[in-house]
Every structure is written in C-alpha cells, then in structure tokens.
N, C-alpha and C positions, 0 to 999 in steps of 0.2 A: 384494694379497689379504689380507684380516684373517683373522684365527680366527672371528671372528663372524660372517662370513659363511661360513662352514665351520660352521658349529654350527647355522646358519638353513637352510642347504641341508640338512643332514640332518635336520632335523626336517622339514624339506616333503617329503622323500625317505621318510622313514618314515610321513607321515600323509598324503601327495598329495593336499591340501586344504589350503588358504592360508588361512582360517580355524580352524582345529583348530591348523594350527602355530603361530598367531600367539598364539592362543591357550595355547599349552604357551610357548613363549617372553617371555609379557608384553608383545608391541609391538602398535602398530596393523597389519593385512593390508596397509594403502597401504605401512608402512616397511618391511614381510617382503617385500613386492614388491618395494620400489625396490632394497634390497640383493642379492635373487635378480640382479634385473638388473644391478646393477654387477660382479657376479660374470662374470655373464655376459660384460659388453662385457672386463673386463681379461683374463678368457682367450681370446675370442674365438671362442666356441664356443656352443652352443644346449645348454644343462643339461635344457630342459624344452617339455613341450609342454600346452601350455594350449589349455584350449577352453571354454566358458561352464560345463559341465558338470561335468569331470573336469581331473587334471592329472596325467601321466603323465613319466619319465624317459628322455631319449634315450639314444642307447649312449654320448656324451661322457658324460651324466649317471650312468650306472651303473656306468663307469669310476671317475671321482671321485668317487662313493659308499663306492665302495672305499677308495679313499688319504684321504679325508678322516676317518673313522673312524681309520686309523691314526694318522692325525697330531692328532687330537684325544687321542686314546689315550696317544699320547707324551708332547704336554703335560703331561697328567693324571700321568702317570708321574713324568717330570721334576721334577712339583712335589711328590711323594713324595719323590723320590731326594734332592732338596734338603733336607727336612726332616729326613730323615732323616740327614744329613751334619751339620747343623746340632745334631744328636746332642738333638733334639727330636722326639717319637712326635705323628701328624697326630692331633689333637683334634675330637668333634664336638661340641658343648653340644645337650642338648636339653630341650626342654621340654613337660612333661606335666601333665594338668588335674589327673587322678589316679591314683596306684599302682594302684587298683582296675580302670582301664581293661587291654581284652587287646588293642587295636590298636595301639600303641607296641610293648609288648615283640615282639609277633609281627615288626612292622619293623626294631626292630633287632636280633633275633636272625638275619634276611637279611642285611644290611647286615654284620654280624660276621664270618658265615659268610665272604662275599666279604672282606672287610679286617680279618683275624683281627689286626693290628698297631694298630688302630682304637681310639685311648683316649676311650672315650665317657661324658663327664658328664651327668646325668639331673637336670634343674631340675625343681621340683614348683612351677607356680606358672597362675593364672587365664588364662582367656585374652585378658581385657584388657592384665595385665602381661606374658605372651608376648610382643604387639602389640610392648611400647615394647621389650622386651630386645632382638626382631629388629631392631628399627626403630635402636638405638643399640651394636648390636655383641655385646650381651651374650648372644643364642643365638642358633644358625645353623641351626636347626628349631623346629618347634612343632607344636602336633595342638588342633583344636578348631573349632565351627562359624567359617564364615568371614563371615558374614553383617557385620559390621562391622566388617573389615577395613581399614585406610590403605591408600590408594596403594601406598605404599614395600612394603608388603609382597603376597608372593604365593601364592596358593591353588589346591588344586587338589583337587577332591573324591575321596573313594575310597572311602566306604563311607556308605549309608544303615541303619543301626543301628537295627532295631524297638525304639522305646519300650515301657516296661513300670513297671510300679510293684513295690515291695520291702514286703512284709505280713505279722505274722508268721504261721508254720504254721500256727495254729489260729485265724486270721480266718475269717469265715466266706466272703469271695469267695474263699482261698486256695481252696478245693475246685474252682472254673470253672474252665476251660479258659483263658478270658479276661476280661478283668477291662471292663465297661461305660468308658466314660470320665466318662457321665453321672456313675456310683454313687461318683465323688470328690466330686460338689460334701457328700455326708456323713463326710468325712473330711479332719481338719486335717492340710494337706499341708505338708512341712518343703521350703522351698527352698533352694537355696544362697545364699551371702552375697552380696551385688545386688553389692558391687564386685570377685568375683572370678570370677561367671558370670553375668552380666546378659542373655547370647545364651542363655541353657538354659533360667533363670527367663522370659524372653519366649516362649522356644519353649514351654512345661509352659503358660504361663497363657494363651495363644492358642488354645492343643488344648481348652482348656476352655470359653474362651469360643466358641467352635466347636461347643458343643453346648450355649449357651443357659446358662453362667454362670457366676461368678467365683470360684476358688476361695476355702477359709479358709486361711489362709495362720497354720501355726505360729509360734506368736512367739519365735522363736530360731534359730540359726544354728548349724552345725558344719561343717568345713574339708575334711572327707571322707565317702567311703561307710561306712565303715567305721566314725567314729565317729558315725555317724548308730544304728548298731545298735541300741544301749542304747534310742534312743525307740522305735524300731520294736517291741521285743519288749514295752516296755511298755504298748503300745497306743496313747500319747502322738500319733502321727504315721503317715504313710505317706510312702515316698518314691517319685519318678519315678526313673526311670534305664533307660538305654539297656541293650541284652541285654549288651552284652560286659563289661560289668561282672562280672568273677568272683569277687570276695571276698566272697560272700555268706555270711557265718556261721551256724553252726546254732540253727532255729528261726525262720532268716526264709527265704521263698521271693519269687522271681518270678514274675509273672506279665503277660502280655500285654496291653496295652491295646487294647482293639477299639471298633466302632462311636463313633468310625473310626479303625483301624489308623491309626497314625503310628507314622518312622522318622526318627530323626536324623543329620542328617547331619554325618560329620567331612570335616575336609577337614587335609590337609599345608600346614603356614605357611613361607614362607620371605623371605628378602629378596629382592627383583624382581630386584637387582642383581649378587644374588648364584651363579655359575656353578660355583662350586668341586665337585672332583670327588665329595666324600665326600656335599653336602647334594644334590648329582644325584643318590647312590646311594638315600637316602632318600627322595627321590622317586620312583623306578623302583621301590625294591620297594614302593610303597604301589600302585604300579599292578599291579604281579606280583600279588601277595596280591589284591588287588580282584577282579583276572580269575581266581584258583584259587578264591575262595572264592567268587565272584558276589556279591561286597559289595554292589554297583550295583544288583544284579537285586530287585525287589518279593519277599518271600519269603513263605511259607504262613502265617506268622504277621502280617506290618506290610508294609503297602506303602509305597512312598517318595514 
C-alpha cells in the first residue's frame, strides 16, 4: 500500500466522481482508476461501488476513510516534527502579481490561522515568472490567471473577479453605475508590461475586441496599481482592474464594466508534483474562501 494511493482514495471519497478527483489530483481518471484498483486487490476488499452514474463507498470503504485521514495526517505531522527538530521553522514562498490584490492576503491569513508557526515569504513577481519559479523550486504557490500554464505546473480556479476600470472621481462616466466597455475604445488605456502580465493584457484587449474594437493602448508601463495612480488622476490613462483590488487611492474610483459584464478569473499555482502539507493548505483555503464568499457564483455586478 503507497501513501498515494491513500491520498487518491480520499479525494475519490470526498468528491465520488473519478473525474472531479482526478482532476483535484492532476492525473488522467484511467491512472486514478487503476491505482483505486490496486488498492483494492492488495487489501482484498471492495472500497467502492461504481456504476455508470454515481460512485458510492462500501462499509470497507468508510472504514478506511477513517484511518487513512489519520495516517495522512501523521505524515504531514511527522514532517513538521522533523523540521522542526532540525531546529528549522516550515517555510512557504509565495508569489503574488500584486500587493494591491485582496485574494492572497485573505488566503494566507487562513492558512496562518491554522499554522501559526508558518514562516511565510511573499515574492512580488508576474505571472509568467511565477510559472518558471514553480517550475525550478523557487516558490511553492502562486495566484494568477492559469490560461498559460506548463504542464509541471497546477491550477485550480477559485474565484471569477468582476472586471472594472479605475477613473478618476471627477470623470464624467465616474457618475454611472457601470462603465459601457464600448465607451473605452475613447480612452487611452494603460496595460501592464506585456512580459510580466501578457494573460490580463490578452484578457482587457479580447473584452474589447468583443464589442467591435481595439483599444489605444497608453504608451507606457508601470509595475503596479498603485503606481499607475499619478496617470489616472491626471487624466493621462484609465486603468482595467479586477474588484479586489483595494489600494484604490483618493480621487480615483471604480467602476464596473458592463455590456458585457466580464470577471476574471484567478486561479492557485502549484507544482503538479508537489504534495506537501502546507501548499495543500493553500489550496484548501482558496476553496474555503471561494465557497464563504461565492467567488465562483456570477454576481450582480460581472458574470463569469
């Protein structure tokens, strides 16, 4: 019996769909299958009951639903207790597009909550260079669209974020309720730097050509939201940006893109290969937080 297959059974045990697990796990439904089964033959026992429809757990199976949690649990302990003999505190690297975002800090102040001993370093960096840090050891989370994502690395959505554009107070669409998407093709829009968010810049000029034209594209570049401010109030620029941006400074407002509502989607980065207990816990509370706050759900403002 492996640990991996103690870790496949319970994710098929918590989503009873071989799909959906295979899918939370990163393998093909043929390999989540064939390891179910080898599970199976080495204890000798029927874990499960399948049928073209549904897949449900027998009493074997809800027995060792039980002790395998545990013993997943110990592991995970274990390799605490190690580290921390080693007289080294567990570390998590992570990486964020920008400070200005509120869906990182919301996750790791869960994450904290649970592993108050959790020495967490915060990378500020694109989410192309995210890709390769996962990809070569250098962070062990990430947050940003997943749409061009490697292999090696693994995704998992948890929040559709209403688009919005940042204008200042006294623009004249500040007064709408929602801002036209059409009413940008008259407004030089500032992107971000094509090599450090080429997935956002694609997403912003797709919504536009979506409604019959391409934007003017400000001829300049700044690294954050925050220092984007200065053109916004001078009128220089408008910027796109997702709602959870909350360093909005005084004298610029948000407002919502409509006809047609668009929401951006973030997703949690990891290594495919990577099991460890702390970047599981990062991924659990993206889904905690998604299902409290209905991140997933179309909201009154953007649909996803």
């Amino acid at each position: 019996m492996e640990l991996r297959q103690l870790r496949y059974f319970v994710t098929l045990a918590e989503e009873l769909h071989f799909g959906r697990a295979a899918a939370r796990e990163h393998i093909v439904q043929s390999g989540l299958s064939q390891q179910l089964q080898r599970l199976e033959r080495e204890l000798g026992v029927r874990l499960l009951e399948r049928t073209t429809h549904h897949v449900q757990l027998t009493a074997a199976g809800r027995a060792l639903l039980v002790e395998a949690r545990q013993i997943l649990a110990h592991v995970d302990r274990a390799a605490v207790v190690a580290q921390r003999a080693a007289g080294s505190a567990p570390t998590l690297r992570v990486g964020i597009v920008d400070a200005s975002y509120d869906s990182m800090p919301q996750i790791l102040r869960d994450v904290r909550d649970r592993y108050p001993d959790l020495e967490v370093h915060e990378i500020e960096a694109g989410v192309p260079a995210q890709f390769r840090m996962l990809a070569d050891g250098r962070l062990d989370v990430g947050l940003g669209r997943a749409s061009l994502a490697p292999p090696e690395v693994a995704t998992e959505l948890f929040r559709l974020d209403p688009l919005g554009v940042l204008i200042p107070a006294g623009h004249l669409l500040a007064a709408a309720p929602g801002v036209p998407v059409a009413t940008l093709a008259a407004e030089p829009l500032l992107l971000s730097e094509e090599a450090r968010a080429p997935e956002f810049n694609q997403f912003v000029i797709e919504l536009c050509r979506s409604v019959g034209f391409v934007p003017t594209v400000y001829r300049g570049t700044v690294d954050s939201i925050r220092a984007a401010a200065d053109l916004i109030l001078q009128g220089r620029c408008v910027v796109c940006t997702p709602a959870s941006c909350v360093s909005v400074l005084a004298g610029i407002v948000w407002r919502p893109l409509v006809d047609p509502m668009s929401s951006y989607p973030w997703s949690v980065l990891w290594r495919a290969d990577d099991h460890t207990e702390h970047v599981r816990a990062v991924v659990a509370a993206a889904r905690r937080l998604s299902r409290k706050f209905a991140w997933l759900q179309p909201s009154k403002q953007a649909a996803g």
